[in-house]
Each structure stands twice: as structure tokens, then as C-alpha cells.
DRENTI-15916 format. One line per field, with one value per residue: x, z, y of N, C-alpha, C in turn. Coordinates in nm, 4 decimals, always signed. Example, Ala and Ser with C-alpha at 12.3 -4.5 7.8 and 13.67 -1.06 7.14 Angstrom:
2
neast	+1.3190|+1.2850
nup	+0.7800|+0.7080
nnorth	-0.5690|-0.2250
caeast	+1.2300|+1.3670
caup	+0.7800|+0.7140
canorth	-0.4500|-0.1060
ceast	+1.3200|+1.2900
cup	+0.7800|+0.7870
cnorth	-0.3300|+0.0030
END
This chain:
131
neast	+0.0819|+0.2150|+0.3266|+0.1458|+0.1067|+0.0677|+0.3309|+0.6846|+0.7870|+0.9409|+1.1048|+1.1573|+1.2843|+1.2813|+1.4313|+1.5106|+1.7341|+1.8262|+1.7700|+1.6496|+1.4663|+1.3612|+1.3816|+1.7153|+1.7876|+1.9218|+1.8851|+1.6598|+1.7205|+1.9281|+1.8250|+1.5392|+1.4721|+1.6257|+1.4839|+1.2336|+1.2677|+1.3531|+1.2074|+0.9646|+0.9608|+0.9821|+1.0756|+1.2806|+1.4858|+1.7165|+1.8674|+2.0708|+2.1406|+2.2124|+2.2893|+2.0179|+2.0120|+1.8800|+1.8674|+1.9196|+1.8102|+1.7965|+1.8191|+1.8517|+1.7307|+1.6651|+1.4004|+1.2935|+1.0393|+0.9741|+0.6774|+0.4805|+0.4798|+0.3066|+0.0757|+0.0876|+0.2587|+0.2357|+0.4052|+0.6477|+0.8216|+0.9553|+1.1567|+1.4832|+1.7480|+2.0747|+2.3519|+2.5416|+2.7054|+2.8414|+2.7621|+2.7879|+2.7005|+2.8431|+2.7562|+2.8018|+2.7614|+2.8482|+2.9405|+2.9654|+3.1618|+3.3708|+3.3614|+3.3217|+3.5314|+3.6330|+3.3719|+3.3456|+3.5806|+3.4893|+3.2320|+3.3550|+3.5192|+3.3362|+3.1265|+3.2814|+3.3073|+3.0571|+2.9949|+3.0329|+3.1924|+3.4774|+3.5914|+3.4084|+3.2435|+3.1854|+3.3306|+3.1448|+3.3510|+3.2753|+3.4636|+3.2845|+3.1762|+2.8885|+2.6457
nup	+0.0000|+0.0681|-0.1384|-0.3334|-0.1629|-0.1376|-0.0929|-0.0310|+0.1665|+0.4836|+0.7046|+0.9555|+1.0490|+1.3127|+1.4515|+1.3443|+1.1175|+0.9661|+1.0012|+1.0632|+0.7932|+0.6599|+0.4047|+0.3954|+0.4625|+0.2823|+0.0581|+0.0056|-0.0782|-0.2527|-0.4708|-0.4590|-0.4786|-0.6916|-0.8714|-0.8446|-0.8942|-1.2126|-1.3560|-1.2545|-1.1874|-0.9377|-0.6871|-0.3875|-0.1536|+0.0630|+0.3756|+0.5809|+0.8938|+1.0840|+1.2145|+1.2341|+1.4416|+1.4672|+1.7515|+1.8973|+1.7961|+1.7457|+1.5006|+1.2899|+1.0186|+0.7596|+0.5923|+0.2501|+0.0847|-0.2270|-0.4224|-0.6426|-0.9825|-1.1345|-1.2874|-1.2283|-1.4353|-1.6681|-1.6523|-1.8158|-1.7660|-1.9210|-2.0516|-1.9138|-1.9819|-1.9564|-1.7066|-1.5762|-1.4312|-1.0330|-0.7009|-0.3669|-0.0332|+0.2928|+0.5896|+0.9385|+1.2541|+1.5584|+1.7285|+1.5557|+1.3725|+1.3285|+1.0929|+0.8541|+0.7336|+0.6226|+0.4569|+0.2772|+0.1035|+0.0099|-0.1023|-0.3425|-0.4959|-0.5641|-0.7066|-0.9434|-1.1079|-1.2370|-1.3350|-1.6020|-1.6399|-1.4561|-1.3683|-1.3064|-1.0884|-0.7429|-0.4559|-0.1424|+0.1838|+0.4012|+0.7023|+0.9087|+1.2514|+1.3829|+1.6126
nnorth	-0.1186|+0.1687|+0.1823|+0.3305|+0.5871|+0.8889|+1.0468|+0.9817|+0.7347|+0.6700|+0.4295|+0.2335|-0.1065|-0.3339|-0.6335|-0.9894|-1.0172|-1.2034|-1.4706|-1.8452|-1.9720|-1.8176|-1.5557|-1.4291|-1.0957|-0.9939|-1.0891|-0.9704|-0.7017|-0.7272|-0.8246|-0.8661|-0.5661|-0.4921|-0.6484|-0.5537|-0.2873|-0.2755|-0.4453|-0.3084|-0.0516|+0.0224|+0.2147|+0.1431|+0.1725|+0.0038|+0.0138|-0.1776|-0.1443|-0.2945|-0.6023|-0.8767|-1.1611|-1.5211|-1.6442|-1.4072|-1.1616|-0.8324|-0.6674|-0.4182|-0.1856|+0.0499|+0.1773|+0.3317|+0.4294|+0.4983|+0.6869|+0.5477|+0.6464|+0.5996|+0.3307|-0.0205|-0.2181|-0.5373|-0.8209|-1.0326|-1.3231|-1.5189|-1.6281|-1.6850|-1.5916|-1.5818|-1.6259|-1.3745|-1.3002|-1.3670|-1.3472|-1.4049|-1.3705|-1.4123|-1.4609|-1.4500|-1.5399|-1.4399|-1.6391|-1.8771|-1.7437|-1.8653|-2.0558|-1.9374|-1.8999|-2.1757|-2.2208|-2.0539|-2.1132|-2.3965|-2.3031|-2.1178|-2.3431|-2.4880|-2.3388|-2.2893|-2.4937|-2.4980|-2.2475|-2.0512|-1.8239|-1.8023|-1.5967|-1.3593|-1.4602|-1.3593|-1.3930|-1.2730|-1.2394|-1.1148|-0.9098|-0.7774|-0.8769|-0.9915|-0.9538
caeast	+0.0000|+0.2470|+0.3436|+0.0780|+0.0869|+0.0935|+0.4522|+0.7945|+0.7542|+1.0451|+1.0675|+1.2473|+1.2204|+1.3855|+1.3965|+1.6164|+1.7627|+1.8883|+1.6888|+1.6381|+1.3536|+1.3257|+1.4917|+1.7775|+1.7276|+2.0396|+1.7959|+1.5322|+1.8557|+2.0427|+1.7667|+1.4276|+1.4668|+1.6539|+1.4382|+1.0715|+1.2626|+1.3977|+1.0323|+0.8007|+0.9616|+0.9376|+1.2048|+1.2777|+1.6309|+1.7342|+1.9673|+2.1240|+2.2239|+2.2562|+2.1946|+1.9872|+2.0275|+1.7426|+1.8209|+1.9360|+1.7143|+1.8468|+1.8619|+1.7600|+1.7117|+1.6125|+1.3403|+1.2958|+0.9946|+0.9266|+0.5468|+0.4977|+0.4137|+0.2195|+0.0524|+0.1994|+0.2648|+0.1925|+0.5337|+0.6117|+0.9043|+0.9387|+1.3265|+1.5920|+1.8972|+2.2479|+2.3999|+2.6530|+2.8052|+2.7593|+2.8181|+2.7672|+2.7524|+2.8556|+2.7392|+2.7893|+2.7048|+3.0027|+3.0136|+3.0070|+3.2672|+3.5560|+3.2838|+3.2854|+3.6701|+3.6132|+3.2514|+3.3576|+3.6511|+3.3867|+3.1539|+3.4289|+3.5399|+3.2130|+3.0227|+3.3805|+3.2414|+2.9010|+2.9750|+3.0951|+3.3443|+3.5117|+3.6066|+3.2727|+3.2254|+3.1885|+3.2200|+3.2415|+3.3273|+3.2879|+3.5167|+3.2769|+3.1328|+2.7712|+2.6321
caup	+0.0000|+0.0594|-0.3065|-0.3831|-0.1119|-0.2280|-0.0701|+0.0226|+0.3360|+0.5488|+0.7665|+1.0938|+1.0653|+1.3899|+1.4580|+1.2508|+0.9414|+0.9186|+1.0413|+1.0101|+0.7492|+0.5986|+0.3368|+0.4568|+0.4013|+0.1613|-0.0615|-0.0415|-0.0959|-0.3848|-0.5651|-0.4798|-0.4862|-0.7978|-0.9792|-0.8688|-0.9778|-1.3439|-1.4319|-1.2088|-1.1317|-0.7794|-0.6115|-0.2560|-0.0827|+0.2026|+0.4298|+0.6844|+0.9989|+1.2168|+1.1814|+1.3910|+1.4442|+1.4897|+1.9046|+1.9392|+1.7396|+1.7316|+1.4009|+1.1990|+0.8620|+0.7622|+0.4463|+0.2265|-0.0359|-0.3431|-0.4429|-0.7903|-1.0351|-1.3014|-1.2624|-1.2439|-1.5796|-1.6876|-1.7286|-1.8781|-1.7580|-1.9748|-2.1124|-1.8082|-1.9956|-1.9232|-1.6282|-1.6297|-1.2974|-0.9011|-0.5960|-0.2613|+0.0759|+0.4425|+0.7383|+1.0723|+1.4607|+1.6603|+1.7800|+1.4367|+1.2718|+1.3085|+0.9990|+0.7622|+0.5927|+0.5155|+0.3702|+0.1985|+0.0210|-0.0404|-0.1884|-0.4391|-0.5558|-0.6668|-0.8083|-1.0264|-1.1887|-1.2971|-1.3863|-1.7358|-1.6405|-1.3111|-1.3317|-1.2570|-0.9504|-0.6819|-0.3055|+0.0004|+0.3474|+0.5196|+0.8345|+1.0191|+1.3017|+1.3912|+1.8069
canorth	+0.0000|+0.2309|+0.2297|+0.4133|+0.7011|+1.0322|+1.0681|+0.9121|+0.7078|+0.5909|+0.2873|+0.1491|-0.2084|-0.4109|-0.7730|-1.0633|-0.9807|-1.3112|-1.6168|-1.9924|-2.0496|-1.6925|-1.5443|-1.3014|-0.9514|-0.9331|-1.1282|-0.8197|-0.5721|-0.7611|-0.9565|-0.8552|-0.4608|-0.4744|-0.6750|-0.4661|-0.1887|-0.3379|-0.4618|-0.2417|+0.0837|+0.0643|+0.2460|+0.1037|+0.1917|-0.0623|+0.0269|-0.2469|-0.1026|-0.3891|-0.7025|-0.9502|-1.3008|-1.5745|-1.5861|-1.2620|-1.0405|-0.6697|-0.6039|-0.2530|-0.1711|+0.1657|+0.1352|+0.4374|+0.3824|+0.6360|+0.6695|+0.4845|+0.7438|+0.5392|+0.2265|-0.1490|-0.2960|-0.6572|-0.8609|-1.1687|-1.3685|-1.6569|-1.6463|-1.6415|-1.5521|-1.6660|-1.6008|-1.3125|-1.3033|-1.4693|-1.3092|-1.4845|-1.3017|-1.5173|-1.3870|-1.5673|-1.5020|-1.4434|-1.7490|-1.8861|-1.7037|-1.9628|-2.1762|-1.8786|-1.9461|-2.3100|-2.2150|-1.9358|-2.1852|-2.4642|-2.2241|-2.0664|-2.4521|-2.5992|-2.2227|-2.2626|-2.5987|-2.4654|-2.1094|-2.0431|-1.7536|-1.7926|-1.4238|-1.3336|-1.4496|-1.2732|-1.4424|-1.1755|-1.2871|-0.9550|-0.9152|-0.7466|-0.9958|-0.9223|-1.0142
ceast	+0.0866|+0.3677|+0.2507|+0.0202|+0.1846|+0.2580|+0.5663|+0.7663|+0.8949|+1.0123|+1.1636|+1.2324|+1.3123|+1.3358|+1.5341|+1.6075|+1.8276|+1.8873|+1.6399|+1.4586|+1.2412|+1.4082|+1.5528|+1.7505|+1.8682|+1.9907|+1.7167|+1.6331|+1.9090|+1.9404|+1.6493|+1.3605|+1.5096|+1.5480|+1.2547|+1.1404|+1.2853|+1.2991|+0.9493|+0.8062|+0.9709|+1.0949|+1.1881|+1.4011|+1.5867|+1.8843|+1.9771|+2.1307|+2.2657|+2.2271|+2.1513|+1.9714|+1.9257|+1.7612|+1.8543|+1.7972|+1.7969|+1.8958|+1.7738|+1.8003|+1.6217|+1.5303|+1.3044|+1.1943|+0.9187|+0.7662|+0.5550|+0.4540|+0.3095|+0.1569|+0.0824|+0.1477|+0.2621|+0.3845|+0.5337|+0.7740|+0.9039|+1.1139|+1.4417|+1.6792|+2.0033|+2.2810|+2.5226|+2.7364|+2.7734|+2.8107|+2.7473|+2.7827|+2.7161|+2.8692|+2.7359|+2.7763|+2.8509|+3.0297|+3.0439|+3.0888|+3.3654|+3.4624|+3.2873|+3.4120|+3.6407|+3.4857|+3.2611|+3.4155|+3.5982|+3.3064|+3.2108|+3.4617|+3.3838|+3.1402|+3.1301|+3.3462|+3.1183|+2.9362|+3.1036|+3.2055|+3.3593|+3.5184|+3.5586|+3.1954|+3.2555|+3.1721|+3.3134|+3.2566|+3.3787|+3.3220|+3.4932|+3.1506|+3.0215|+2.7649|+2.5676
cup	+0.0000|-0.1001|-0.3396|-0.2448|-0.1534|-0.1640|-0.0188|+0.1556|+0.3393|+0.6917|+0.8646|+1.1141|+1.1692|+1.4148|+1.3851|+1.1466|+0.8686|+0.9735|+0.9780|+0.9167|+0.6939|+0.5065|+0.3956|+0.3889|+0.2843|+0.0140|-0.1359|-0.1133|-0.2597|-0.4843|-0.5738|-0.5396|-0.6326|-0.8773|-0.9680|-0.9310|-1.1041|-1.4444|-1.3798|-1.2271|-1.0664|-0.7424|-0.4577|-0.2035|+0.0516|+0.2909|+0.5876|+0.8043|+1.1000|+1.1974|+1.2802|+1.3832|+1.4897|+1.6635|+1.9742|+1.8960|+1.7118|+1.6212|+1.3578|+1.1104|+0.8306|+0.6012|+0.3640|+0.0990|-0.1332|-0.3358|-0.5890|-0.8736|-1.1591|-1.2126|-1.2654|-1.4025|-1.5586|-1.7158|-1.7382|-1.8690|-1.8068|-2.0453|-1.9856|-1.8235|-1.9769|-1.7958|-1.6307|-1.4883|-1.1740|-0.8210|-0.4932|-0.1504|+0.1933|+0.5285|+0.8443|+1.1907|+1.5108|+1.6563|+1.6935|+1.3208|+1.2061|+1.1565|+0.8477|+0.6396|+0.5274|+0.4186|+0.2010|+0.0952|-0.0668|-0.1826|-0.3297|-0.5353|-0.6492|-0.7095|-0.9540|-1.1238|-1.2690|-1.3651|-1.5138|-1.7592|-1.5066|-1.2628|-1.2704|-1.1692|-0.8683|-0.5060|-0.1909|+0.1403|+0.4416|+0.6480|+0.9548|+1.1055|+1.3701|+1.5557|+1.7868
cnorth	+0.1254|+0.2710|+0.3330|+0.5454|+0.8227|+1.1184|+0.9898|+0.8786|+0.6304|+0.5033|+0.3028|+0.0435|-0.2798|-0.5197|-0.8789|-1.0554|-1.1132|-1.4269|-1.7233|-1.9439|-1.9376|-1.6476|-1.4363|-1.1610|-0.9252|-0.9864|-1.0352|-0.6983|-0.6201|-0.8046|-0.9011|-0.7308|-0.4362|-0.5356|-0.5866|-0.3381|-0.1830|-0.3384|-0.4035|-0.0940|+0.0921|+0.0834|+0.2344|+0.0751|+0.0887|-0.0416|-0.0893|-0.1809|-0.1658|-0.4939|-0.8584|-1.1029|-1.3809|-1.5913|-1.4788|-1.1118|-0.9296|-0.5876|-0.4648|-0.2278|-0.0520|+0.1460|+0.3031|+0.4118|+0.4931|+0.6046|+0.6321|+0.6490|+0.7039|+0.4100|+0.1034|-0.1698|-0.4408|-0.7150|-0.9796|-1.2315|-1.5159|-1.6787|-1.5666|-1.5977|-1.6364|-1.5639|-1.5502|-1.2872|-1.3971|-1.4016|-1.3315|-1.3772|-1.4131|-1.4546|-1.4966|-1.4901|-1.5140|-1.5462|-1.9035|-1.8793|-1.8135|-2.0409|-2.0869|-1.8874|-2.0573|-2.2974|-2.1602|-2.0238|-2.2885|-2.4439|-2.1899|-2.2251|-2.4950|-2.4502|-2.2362|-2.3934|-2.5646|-2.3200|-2.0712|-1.9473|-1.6685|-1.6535|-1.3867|-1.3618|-1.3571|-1.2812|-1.3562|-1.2436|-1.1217|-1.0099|-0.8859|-0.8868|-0.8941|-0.9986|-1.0965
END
């Protein structure tokens, strides 16, 4: 609904940004946001600011959502393309961390079998450790 209010609304969303049996919010950020805006228009900034773990909680994410200016269009996804890059992000819980090198190494070996030009990968293991 707030697509269609007659002005920019901003958000405070807190809770887990990164829990069992949901998709993580770097999904909504990298994947979901880009693609409503690609085929819809919809402009919707996400900003991280913390991020919360399934028994911790304490995450926040600041949301920032334009007002559409037209109406949704019809789209038709029937031809996927080729796959022109990959980039992976590994987040772990403190007490997790020590699991995120071998993953990370794992991860990079077998995406390098399937993906047609290694180059183009893309796997981060960000250094910063979340609570």
C-alpha cells in the first residue's frame, strides 16, 4: 500500500535480518529490490544497519519507499537468460565465525564448476562480526 501514497515514506524495521527459514534480508537488498525496480519501477532503498540473528534479534534496517508514479505494468518472464556473474555473501554469529573461511573456500570450488566464467564471480566474506 504504501506504493501508492501520495509521498515518500520511510521505515524502521527491527527484529532478525537473518533467520532460520526466511529469506535473509540481503535477498530483499540484492535480488528482490533490484528486480521490482527493473520490471516495475518501484524504487525502494534498504539500508542495513545492524543485523539480527534468529536468538538474538536486534537487528535494523532503515526502508525508504518512493510513491509509484504510473501504474503497475503486466510482465512476462518466460526467457531467463544466461547467467553473467555470481556473488555470494557469508554472514555468521560471533560465535560462528571460526565456519565462515572453510565455507567461503567450499563455496568458491564448486560455483567454479558450474559457472561459465570464473572471473565473474563474486564471493564476500565480510570481516565485520555481527552479536
Amino acid at each position: 500500500m504504501l506504493l501508492f501514497a501520495p509521498h515518500e515514506t520511510k521505515l524502521v524495521l527491527r527484529g532478525g535480518t537473518d533467520v532460520q527459514k526466511s529469506p535473509p534480508v540481503d535477498y530483499t537488498k540484492y535480488i528482490l529490490l533490484p528486480f521490482l525496480k527493473k520490471h516495475f519501477g518501484i524504487e525502494c532503498d534498504l539500508d542495513v544497519r545492524k543485523r539480527g540473528f534468529s536468538s538474538h534479534g536486534g537487528g535494523e534496517v532503515f526502508v525508504t519507499i518512493s510513491p509509484m508514479e504510473y501504474k503497475l505494468k503486466c510482465i512476462s518472464l518466460l526467457d531467463r537468460g544466461e547467467i553473467t556473474s555470481f556473488t555470494g555473501i557469508i554472514w555468521s554469529a560471533k560465535q560462528e565465525y571460526k565456519n565462515v573461511r572453510p565455507l567461503s573456500r567450499v563455496t568458491n570450488n564448486r560455483s567454479s564448476k558450474h559457472f561459465k566464467n570464473p572471473s565473474n564471480q563474486n564471493l564476500q566474506n565480510p570481516t565485520q562480526k555481527s552479536p
